[in-house]
C-alpha positions as CSV (number, residue, x, y, z in Angstrom):
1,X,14.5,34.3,15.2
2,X,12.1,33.0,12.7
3,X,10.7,29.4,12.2
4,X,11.2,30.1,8.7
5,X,15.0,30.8,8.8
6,X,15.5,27.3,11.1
7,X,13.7,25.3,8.1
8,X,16.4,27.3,6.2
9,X,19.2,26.2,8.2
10,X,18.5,23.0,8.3
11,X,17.6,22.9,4.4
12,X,21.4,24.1,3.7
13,X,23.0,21.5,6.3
14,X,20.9,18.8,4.9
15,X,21.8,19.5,1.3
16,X,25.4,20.1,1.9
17,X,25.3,23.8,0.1
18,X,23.6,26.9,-0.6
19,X,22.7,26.4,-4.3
20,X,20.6,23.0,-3.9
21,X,19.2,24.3,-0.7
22,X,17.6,27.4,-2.6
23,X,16.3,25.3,-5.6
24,X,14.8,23.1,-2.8
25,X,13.0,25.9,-1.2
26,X,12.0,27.3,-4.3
27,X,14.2,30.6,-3.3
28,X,16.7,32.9,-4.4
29,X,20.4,32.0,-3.6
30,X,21.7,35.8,-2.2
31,X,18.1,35.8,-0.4
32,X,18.9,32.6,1.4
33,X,22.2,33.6,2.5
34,X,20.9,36.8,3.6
35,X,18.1,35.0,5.4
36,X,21.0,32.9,7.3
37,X,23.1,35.1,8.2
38,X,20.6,37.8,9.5
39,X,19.8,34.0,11.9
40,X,23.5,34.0,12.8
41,X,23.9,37.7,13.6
42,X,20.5,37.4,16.4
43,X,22.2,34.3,17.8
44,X,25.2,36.2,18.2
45,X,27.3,33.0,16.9
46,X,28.4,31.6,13.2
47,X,26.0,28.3,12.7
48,X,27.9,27.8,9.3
49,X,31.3,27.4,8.0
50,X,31.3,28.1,4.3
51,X,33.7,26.1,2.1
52,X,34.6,26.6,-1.9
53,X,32.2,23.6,-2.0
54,X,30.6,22.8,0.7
55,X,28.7,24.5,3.5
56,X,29.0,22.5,6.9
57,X,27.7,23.2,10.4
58,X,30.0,24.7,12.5
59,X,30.3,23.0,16.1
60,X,27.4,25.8,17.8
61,X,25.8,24.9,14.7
62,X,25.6,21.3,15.3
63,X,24.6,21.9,18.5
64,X,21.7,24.1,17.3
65,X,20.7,21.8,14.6
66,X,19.1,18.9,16.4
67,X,16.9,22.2,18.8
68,X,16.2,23.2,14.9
69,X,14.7,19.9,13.9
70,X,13.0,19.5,16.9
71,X,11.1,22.9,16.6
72,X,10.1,22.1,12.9
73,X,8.8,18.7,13.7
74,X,6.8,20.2,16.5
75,X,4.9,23.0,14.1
76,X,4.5,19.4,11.7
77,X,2.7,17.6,14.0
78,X,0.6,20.7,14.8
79,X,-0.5,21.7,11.6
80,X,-1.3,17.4,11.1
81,X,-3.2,18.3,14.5
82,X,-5.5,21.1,12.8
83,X,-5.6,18.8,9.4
84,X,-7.0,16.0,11.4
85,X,-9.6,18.1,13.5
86,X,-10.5,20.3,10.2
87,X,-11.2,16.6,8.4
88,X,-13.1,15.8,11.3
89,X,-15.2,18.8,10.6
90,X,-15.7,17.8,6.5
91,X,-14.8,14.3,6.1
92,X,-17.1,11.2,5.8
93,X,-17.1,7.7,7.0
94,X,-18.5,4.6,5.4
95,X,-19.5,1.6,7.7
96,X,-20.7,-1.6,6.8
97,X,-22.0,-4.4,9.0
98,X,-23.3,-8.1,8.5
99,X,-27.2,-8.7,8.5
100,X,-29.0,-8.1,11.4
101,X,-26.0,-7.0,13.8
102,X,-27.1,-3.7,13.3
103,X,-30.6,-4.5,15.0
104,X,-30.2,-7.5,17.1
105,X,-26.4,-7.9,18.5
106,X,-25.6,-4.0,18.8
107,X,-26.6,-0.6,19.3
108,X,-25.0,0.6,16.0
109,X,-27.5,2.6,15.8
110,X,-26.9,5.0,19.0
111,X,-23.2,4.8,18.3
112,X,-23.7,6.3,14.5
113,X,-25.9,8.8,16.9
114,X,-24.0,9.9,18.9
115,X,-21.0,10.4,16.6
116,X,-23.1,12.2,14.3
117,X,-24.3,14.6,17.3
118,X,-20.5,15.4,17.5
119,X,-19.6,15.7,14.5
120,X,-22.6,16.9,12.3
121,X,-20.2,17.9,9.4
122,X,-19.3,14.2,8.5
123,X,-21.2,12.3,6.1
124,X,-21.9,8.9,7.6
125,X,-23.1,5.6,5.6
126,X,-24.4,2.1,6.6
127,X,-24.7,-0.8,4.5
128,X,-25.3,-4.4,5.6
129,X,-23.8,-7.6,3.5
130,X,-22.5,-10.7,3.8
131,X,-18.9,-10.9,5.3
132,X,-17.4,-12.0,2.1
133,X,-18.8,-9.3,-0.3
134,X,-17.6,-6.9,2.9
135,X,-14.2,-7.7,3.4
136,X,-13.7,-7.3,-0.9
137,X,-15.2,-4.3,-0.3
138,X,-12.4,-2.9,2.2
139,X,-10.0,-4.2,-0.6
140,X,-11.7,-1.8,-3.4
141,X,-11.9,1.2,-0.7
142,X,-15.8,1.2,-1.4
143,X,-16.2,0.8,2.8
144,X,-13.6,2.5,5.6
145,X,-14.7,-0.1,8.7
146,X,-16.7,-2.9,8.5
147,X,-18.1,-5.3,10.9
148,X,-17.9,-9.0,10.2
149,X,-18.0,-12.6,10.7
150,X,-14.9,-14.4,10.9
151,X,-14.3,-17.7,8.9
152,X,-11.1,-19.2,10.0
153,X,-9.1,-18.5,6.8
154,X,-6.7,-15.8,6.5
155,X,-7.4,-12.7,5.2
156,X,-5.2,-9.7,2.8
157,X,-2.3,-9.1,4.3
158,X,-3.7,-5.4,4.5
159,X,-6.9,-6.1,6.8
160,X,-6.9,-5.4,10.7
161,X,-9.4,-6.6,13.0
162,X,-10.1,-6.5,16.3
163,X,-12.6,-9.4,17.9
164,X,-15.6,-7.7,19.6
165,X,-17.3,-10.9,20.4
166,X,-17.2,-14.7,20.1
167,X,-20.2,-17.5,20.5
168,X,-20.2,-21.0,20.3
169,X,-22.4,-22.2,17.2
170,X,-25.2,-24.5,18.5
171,X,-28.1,-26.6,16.6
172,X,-31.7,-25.8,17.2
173,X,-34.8,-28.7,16.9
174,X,-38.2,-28.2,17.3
175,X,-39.0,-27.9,21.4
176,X,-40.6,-31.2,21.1
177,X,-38.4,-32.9,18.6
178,X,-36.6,-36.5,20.3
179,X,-33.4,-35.7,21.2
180,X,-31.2,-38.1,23.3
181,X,-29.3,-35.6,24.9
182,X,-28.3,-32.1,25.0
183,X,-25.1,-32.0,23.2
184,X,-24.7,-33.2,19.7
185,X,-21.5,-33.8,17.9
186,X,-20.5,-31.8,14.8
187,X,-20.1,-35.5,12.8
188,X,-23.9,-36.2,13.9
189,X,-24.8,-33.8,12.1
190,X,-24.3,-35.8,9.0
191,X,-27.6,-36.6,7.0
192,X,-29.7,-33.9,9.2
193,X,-31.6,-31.2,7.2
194,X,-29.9,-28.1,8.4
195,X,-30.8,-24.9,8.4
196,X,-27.9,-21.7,8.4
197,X,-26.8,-18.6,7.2
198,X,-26.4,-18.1,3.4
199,X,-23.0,-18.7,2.1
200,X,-20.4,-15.3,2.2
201,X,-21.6,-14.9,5.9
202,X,-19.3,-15.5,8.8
203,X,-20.8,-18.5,11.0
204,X,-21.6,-20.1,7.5
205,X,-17.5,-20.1,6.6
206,X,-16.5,-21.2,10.1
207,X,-19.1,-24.3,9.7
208,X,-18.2,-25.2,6.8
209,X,-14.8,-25.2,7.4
210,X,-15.3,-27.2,10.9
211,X,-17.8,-29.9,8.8
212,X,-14.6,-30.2,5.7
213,X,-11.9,-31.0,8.7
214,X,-14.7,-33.6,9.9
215,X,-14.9,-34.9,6.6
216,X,-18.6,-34.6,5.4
217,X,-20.7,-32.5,3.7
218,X,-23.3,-30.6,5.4
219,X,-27.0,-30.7,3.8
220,X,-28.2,-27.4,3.6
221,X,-31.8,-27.5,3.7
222,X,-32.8,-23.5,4.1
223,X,-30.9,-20.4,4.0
224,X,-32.0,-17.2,5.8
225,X,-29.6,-14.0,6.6
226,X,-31.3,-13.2,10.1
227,X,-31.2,-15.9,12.8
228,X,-34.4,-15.2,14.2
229,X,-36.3,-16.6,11.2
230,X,-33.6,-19.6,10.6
231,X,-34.9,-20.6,14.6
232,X,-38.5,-20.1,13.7
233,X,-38.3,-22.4,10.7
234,X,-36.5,-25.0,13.1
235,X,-39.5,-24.5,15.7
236,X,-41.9,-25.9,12.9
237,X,-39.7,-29.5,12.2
238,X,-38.4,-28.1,9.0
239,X,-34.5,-29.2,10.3
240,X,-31.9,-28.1,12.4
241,X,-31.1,-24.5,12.8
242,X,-27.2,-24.0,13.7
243,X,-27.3,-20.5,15.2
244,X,-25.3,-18.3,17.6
245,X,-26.0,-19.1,20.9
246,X,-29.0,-18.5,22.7
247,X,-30.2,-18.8,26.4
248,X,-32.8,-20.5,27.7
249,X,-35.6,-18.1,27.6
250,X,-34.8,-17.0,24.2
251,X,-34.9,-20.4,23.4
252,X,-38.6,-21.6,24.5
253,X,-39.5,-18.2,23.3
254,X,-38.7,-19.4,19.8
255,X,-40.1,-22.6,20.7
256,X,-36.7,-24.4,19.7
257,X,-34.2,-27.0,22.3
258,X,-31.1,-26.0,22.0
259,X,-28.0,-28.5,21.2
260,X,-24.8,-27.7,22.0
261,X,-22.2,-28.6,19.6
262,X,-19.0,-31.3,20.6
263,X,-16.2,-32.6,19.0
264,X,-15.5,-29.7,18.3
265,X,-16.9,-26.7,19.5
266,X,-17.1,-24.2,17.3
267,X,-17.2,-20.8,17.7
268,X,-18.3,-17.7,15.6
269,X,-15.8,-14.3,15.7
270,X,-17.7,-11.1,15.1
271,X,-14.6,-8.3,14.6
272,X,-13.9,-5.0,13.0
273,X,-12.5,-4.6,10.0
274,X,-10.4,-2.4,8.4
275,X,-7.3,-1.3,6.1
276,X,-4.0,-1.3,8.3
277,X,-1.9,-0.7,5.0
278,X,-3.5,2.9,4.4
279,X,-4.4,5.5,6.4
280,X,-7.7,5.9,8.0
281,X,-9.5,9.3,7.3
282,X,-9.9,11.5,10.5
283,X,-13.3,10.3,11.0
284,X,-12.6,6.7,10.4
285,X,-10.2,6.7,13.5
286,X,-12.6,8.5,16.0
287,X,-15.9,6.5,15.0
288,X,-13.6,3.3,15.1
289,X,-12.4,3.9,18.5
290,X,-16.1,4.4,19.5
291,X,-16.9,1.7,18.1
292,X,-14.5,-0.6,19.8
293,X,-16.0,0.6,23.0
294,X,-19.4,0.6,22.5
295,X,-19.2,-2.8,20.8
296,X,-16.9,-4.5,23.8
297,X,-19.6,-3.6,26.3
298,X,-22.3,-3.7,24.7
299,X,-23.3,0.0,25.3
């Protein structure tokens, strides 16, 4: 018995005859019954019963078809097995992620490392945006993955994330700047110079979004892509930095005080990115998996 003469059988009881089964596999009609009844003779049992019009499974042959499809979708998923591993061997993988992360929040760098120490075939890429230009990005198929900052508002109905960290959003003053108190409502922030990522950028959409359901308009002041230097301008009594959260060493080491935000909270999503609605290249899948990992524990 032959694989090939069980993708024959099952050709002729899916088409219902001889004549559309042999177009269908691209053979010759006498060849194909040959093929089927040199099957039936090993078995030692007819599989078909062959009408004037219609060829139909007899009852050992019904009994034989659903072993028949099970065999053929076994060889399927092993040659999709070899597919994968051989486009693990060739493929590529584009990653983007938001300013910064790459340096400060994550080890991005010893994740692309390590993948590429496994996989040395695969061509790997890194760009760093804003979360906006990102995400359109995804859309276009110019990136695989990306990393980003969530906004709040709903993205394509083709994206997937998964949330690999969140932070509250607080305001930074100058150390020695005269502060009542250590919290600060989001509505108190009206009228203060601020100081916060550029526009496109996750924390940027979720504040804004927070500041429109309080009503006001925040004054932007200064716009810098990395946090570290939004904090330093703060430290100098330029305005107030709303940043990520930051503990209290970090904090006098920046020379800033450190204002939580109230009424309400908000808090910044970083996730990962990517098209649910098409299929993921080999490489896609294995460095997104180790990326999930690395980026949940901060390994």
């Amino acid at each position: 018995m032959e694989l090939r003469q069980l993708r024959y059988f099952v050709t002729v009881v899916d088409e219902g005859g001889f004549t559309r089964a042999a177009q269908r596999l691209h053979l010759s009609q006498p060849g194909l019954s040959a093929q089927l009844k040199q099957l039936e003779r090993e078995l030692g049992q007819r599989l078909l019963d062959r009408g004037a019009r219609t060829v139909t499974p007899t009852e050992v042959g019904r009994a034989v078809l659903d072993h028949a499809r099970a065999a053929l979708a076994a060889v399927d998923r092993i040659d999709q097995t070899v597919q994968e591993f051989s486009g693990l061997l060739r493929g590529r993988v584009r990653l983007g992620a938001i300013s910064g992360a790459a340096a400060d929040e994550f080890d991005i760098a010893g994740v692309l490392a390590g993948f590429h120490h496994d996989h040395p075939g695969v061509a790997i890429s890194l760009t760093e945006d804003t979360s906006e230009r990102m995400l359109a990005a995804l859309d276009r198929d110019d990136l695989d993955l990306a990393l980003v900052g969530l906004t709040g508002a709903e993205l394509g109905p083709g994206i997937a994330t998964d949330v690999v960290l969140e932070t509250p959003l607080v305001a930074a003053v100058a150390a020695e700047a005269d502060e009542p108190a250590d919290t600060i409502t989001l509505r108190a922030l009206t009228g203060r110079r601020l100081i916060c990522l550029p526009r496109g950028t996750g924390l940027r959409g979720i504040f804004e979004r927070s500041c429109a359901a309080a009503r006001f308009v925040p004054e932007i002041a200064f716009e810098a892509a990395a946090p570290p230097l939004l904090l330093e301008l703060a430290a100098r009594g330029l305005g107030t930095a709303v940043v990520p959260a930051l503990g209290a060493e970090e904090a006098a080491g920046f020379g800033v005080r450190v204002l939580s935000i109230v009424e309400p909270a908000i808090r910044g999503r970083l996730a990962l990115a990517w098209r649910a609605d098409r299929p993921l290249t080999p490489a896609a899948k294995v460095l997104l998996g180790q990326l999930r990992i690395a980026l949940r524990t901060g390994t």
